[in-house]
Steps between C-alpha positions, in 0.01 A plus 500: 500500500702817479518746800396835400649798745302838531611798687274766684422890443513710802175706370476567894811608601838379526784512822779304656246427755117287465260718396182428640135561622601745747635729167150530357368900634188314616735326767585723633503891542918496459567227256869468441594597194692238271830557387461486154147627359340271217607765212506397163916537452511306783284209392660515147830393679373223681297395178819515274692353807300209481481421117872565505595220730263289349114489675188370315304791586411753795197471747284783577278552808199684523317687719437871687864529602652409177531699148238377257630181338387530150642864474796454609613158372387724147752701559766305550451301173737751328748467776557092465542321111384122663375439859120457574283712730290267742195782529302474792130564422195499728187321340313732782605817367481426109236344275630168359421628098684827597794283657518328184526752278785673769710177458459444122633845448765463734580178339506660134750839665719277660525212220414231796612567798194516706415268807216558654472454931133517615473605820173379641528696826635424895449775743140570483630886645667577135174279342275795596681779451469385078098452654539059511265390750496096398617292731821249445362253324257721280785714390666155372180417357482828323866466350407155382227654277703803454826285309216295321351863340851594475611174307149540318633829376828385356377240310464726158102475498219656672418309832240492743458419852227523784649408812418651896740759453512593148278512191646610183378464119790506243808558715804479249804682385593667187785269492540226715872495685762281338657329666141474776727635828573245766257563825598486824289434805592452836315351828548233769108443591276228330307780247843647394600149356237439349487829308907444421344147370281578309612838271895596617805444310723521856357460869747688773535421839697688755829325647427272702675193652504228216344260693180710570511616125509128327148403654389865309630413134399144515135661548554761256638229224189230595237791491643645113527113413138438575464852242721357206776703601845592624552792721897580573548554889669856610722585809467884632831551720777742615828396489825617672770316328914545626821367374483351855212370708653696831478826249158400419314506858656781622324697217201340642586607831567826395162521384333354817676739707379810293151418514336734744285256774228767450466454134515146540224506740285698274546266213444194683163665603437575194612142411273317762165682309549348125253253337794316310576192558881576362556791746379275786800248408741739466375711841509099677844414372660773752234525716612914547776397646892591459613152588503188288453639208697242292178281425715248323847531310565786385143648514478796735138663557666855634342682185199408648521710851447771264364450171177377345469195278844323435655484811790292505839500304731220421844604666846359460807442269401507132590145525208418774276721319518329171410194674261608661310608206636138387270390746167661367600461143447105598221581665321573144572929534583624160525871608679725753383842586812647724498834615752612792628850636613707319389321162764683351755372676375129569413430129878537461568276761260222426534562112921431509498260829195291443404538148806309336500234789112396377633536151794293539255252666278486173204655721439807250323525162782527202298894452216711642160308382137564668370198649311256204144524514250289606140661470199319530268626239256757617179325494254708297 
């Protein structure tokens, strides 16, 4: 069981400081500005930066204060020759037959390198402003249906379905996507494993402790056994990785001591009204406070003072690092999502510190290679 590395696209914004909620215009009436805007030379440096020193693929977010996924990953397909684009993509804001025929053709232009991330939805503010009333679980129900319509749709022949949320008559492709791109799904609550179970390639969780994670993935691997299947298990984290450990946390005090108490107070208000049951774990693992924020070794939930979703970072020598991720790798985690500020900068660091630690260790797959699928058939 290889460990596959992915790196993230700062489609928000990018700085030497956390860039968080408080950023967003809705915020707040003077949003600080980030240092480096989310242009596209810009993002074609991190994305060649990445496939460079050696990265699976790159992670895109989604959502009101980020450039459109699909566009811009598009765009960057002439830029790179190899790395994958991890596209974020909303089943409440796209039709599942029109979703398929986005990622088949995206699949043909960039001769595989699609990954798909469905993002089912947390902050039920950015949920109706695309007009998503459903409640937590019914928007987990709804992808669920949505990924079987979607898989329905790749198949090669006309399918139909008749579900609570959709009904459709023929949905297909004029060519079905080969090779079928890898989904992604992520959730902590009882619905999101089940839908990871039951129709994803990859579930992600956020960084937690490993000892809260392990009870998670032996869940998530029971409920896909009970399904015929085998769903790979995903890590979302920052990292802030030194030749030294002492170099290490005072980057992350640097960053603490930049965050503006204000802005931190907004986003953990912000923070304290979400329906996910991820955000919840990540806003109770520092509790909005500055203190203790190492939550076990090497795991430091500062990122989460001021940013949404993944909240913590794993902070040390390269040496600690790698064994950290050591650590989930024999927890059953076959992928890393890493992000850390600037990405530019910290892709270099983790990609020539960490990188050839894991591969000396025999951690890493010999090349890039999506995740094997294991679909249930669609049940017609």
């Amino acid at each position: 069981m290889a460990l596959h590395p992915h790196w993230y696209l700062p489609t928000s914004g990018d700085g030497r400081d956390v860039v968080g909620w408080a950023h967003s215009r809705i915020a707040t009436a003077a949003p600080r500005p980030t240092d480096r805007a989310p242009g596209i030379d810009y993002l074609a440096d991190v994305a060649r930066a990445a496939e460079r020193l050696g990265f699976e693929s790159l992670l895109t977010p989604a959502g009101t204060w980020c450039e459109d996924p699909w566009i811009t990953t598009a765009a960057l397909l002439r830029e790179t020759r190899r790395i994958g684009f991890v596209v974020a993509l909303r089943p409440d804001a796209v039709t599942p037959t029109l979703a398929a025929q986005m990622a088949a053709t995206f699949q043909r232009v960039s001769t595989g390198r699609l990954r798909l991330n469905v993002v089912t939805g947390s902050d039920d503010e950015e949920q109706h402003r695309f007009g998503d009333w459903l409640d937590h679980d019914a928007r987990y129900a709804r992808t669920a249906e949505w990924l079987r319509v979607l898989r329905g749709a790749w198949s090669g022949e006309p399918f139909d379905y008749e579900g609570a949320h959709y009904r459709v008559r023929g949905a297909t492709v004029a060519e079905a996507p080969d090779p079928v791109p890898p989904v992604f799904l992520g959730g902590s609550s009882g619905p999101a494993l089940e839908a990871a179970a039951a129709f994803a390639d990859v579930h992600l969780s956020w960084g937690e402790p490993p000892g809260d994670l392990a009870p998670r993935l032996a869940r998530l691997r029971e409920l896909a056994r009970r399904q015929g299947r085998r769903v790979a298990a995903g890590v979302r984290v920052h990292v802030i990785t030194r030749d030294t450990a002492a170099e290490a946390w005072a980057q992350a005090d640097r960053l603490l001591a930049a965050m503006d108490p204000a802005a931190v107070a907004l986003a953990q208000a912000r923070a304290a009204r979400t329906s996910s049951e991820g955000q919840r774990r990540m806003t109770a693992l520092h509790g909005g406070s500055r203190e203790g924020l190492e939550v076990s070794p090497n795991l430091w939930a500062g990122f989460g003072l001021l940013r949404r979703h993944a909240g913590t970072a794993l902070v040390g020598s390269h040496q600690q690092v790698a064994e950290r991720l050591a650590e989930y790798h024999a927890l059953g985690v076959e992928h890393v999502l890493l992000s850390g500020q600037p990405h530019l900068e910290e892709a270099h660091w983790f990609g020539e510190g960490v990188l050839p630690l894991l591969r000396r260790d025999g951690l890493l797959a010999d090349g890039p290679a999506a995740h094997p699928l294991h679909f249930v058939p669609v049940p017609r």
